[in-house]
C-alpha positions as CSV (number, residue, x, y, z in Angstrom):
1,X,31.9,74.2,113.1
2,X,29.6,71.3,113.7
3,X,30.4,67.1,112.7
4,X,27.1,67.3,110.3
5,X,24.1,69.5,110.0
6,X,21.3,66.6,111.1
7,X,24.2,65.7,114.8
8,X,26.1,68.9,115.4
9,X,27.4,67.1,118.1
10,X,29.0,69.7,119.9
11,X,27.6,73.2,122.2
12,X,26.6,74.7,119.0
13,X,23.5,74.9,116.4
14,X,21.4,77.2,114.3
15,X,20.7,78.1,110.8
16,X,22.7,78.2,107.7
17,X,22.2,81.0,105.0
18,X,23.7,78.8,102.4
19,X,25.6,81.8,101.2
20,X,28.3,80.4,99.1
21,X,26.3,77.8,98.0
22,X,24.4,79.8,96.0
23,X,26.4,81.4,93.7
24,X,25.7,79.7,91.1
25,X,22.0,80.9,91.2
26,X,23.4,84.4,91.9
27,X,25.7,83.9,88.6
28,X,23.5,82.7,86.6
29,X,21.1,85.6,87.0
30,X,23.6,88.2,86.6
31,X,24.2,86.0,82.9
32,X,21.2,86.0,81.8
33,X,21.1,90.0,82.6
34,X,24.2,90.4,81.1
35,X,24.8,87.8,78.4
36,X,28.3,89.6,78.1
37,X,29.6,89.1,81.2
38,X,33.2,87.2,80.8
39,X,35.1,89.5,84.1
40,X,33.7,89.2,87.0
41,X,35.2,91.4,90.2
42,X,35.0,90.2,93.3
43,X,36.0,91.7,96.8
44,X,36.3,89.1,99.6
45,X,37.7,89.5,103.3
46,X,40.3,87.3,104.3
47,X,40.1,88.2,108.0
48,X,36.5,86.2,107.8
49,X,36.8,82.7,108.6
50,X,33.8,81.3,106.4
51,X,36.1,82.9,103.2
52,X,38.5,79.8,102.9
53,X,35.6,77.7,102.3
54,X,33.1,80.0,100.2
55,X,35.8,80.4,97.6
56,X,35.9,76.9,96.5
57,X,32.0,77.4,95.4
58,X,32.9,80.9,93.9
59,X,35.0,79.7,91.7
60,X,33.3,77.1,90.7
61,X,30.4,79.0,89.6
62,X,32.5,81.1,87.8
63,X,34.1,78.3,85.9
64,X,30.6,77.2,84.8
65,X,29.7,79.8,83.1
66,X,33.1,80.6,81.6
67,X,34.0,84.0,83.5
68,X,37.0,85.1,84.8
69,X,37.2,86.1,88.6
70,X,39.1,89.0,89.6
71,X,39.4,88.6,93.2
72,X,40.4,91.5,95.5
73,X,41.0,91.3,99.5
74,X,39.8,94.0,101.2
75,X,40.4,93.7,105.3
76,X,39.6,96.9,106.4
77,X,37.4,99.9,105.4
78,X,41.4,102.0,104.3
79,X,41.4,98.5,101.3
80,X,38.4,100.3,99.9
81,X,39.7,102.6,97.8
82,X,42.8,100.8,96.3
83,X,40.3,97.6,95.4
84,X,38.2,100.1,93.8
85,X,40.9,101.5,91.6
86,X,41.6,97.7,90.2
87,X,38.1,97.5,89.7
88,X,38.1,100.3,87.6
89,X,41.6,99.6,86.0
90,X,40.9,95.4,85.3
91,X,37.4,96.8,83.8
92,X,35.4,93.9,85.2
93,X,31.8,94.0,83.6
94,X,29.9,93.4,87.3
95,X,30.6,92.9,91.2
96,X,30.1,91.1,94.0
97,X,30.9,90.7,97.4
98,X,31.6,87.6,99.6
99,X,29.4,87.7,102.8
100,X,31.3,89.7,105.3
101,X,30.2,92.4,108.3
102,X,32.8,94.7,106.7
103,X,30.7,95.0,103.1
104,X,27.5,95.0,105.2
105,X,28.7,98.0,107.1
106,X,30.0,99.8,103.9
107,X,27.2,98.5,101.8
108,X,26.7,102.0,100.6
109,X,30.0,103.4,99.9
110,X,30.3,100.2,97.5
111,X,26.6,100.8,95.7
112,X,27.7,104.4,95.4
113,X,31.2,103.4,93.4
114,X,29.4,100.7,91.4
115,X,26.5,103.4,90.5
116,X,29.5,105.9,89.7
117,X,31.2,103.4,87.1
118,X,28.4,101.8,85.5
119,X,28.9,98.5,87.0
120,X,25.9,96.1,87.6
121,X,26.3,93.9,91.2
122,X,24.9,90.7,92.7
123,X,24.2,90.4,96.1
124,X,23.3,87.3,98.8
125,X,21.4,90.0,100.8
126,X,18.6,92.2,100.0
127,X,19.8,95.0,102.3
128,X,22.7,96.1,99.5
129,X,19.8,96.4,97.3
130,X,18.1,98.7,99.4
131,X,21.2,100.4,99.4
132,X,21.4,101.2,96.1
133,X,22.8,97.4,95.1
134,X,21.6,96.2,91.8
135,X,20.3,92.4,92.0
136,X,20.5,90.5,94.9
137,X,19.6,86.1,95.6
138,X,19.9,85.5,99.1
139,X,18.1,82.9,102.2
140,X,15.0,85.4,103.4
141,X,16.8,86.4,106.6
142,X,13.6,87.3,108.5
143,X,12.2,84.0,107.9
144,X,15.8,82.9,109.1
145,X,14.9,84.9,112.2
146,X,12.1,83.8,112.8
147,X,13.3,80.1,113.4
148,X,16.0,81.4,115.0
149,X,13.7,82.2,118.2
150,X,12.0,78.3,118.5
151,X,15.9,77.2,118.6
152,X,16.3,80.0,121.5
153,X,12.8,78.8,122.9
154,X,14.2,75.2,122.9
155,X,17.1,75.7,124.3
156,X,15.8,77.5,127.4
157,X,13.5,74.8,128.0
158,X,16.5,72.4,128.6
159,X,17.0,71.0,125.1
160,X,20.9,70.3,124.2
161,X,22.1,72.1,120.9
162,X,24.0,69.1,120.2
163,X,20.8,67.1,119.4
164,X,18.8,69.8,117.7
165,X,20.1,70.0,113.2
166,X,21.4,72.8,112.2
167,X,18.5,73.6,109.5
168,X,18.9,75.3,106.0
169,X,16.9,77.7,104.6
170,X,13.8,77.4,102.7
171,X,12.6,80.6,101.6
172,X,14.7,82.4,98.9
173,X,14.1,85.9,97.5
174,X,15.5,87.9,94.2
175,X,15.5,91.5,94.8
176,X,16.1,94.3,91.7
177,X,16.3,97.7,92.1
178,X,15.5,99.2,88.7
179,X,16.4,102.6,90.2
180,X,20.0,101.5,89.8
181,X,19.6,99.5,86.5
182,X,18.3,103.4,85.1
183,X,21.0,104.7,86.7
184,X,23.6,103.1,85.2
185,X,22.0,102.3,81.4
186,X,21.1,98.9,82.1
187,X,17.6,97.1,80.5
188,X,16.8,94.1,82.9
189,X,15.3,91.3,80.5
190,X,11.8,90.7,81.5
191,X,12.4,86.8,82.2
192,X,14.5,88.0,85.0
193,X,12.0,90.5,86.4
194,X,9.3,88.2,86.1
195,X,11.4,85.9,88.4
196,X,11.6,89.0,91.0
197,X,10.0,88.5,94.4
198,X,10.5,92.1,95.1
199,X,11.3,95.2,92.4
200,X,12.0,98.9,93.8
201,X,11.4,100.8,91.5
């Protein structure tokens, strides 16, 4: 979308949320929690333009630590229930979910069928936690909007969003939701709960 992040060099700037970047953080968490882990399901939209990119760092996250992806494309909110039924069928030992609107909005239905079979998920957004979502490691999104406003302040005063950088994040947070880890029989080490900026319990 823009030539490089310091010159975006065309009518367009903002903030990145380094979401597939940081999967391998987000993997290597949900390791440590489950030192098992060798199946990893993943559900991922297609329809969402950022996907073609983000699954280059997925799978090389995955390839790191040795686990096997198993990738299913959901598009819209009827590709629910037959991803689900793989899920349960390929028996992947934990979830996750690509950045998408479509997850966001069904953020609960998913937390509901993870909580139902027993499978522990990672996140990039707190807000599936808070859905019932197990772990999530994620750019803090109201810090995000927060700069958000100076780049709306600046451009109103006449500056070009070709000559303002496109700025990453620099405030990270690691939800848990221990609510969720009782529910489904899973003891979170402490050296990962020690490591939590936030904990519902």
């Amino acid at each position: 979308m823009v030539a490089s992040l310091a010159r975006p060099g065309e009518n367009i700037t903002g903030l990145s949320g380094l979401g597939p970047e940081l999967y391998g953080k987000r993997f290597d968490l949900l390791n440590e929690t489950l030192p098992k882990l060798s199946r990893l399901a993943v559900l991922r939209n297609p329809a969402n333009p950022s996907v073609a990119f983000s699954l280059r760092d997925l799978e090389r996250a995955a390839q790191t630590l040795g686990v096997r992806l198993q990738i299913l494309e959901v598009q819209t909110p009827n590709d629910f229930d037959r991803a689900f039924s793989a899920i349960a069928k390929g028996r992947a030992d934990a979830l996750t979910v690509e950045m998408s609107p479509l997850f966001f909005d069904h953020r609960m239905g998913i937390a509901e069928f993870a909580a139902k079979n027993g499978l522990p998920t990672m996140y990039g957004d707190k807000q599936y936690v808070e859905a019932g979502g197990l772990m999530s490691y994620g750019a803090n999104i109201l810090d995000l909007y927060r700069r958000a406003a100076i780049y709306v302040d600046n451009i109103l005063k006449g500056t070009k969003p070709a000559d303002l950088p496109v700025e990453q994040p620099t405030k990270f947070e690691f939800v848990v939701n221990l609510k969720t880890a009782k529910q489904i029989g899973l003891t979170i080490p402490q050296s990962v709960l020690f490591r939590a900026d936030k904990v519902i319990k």
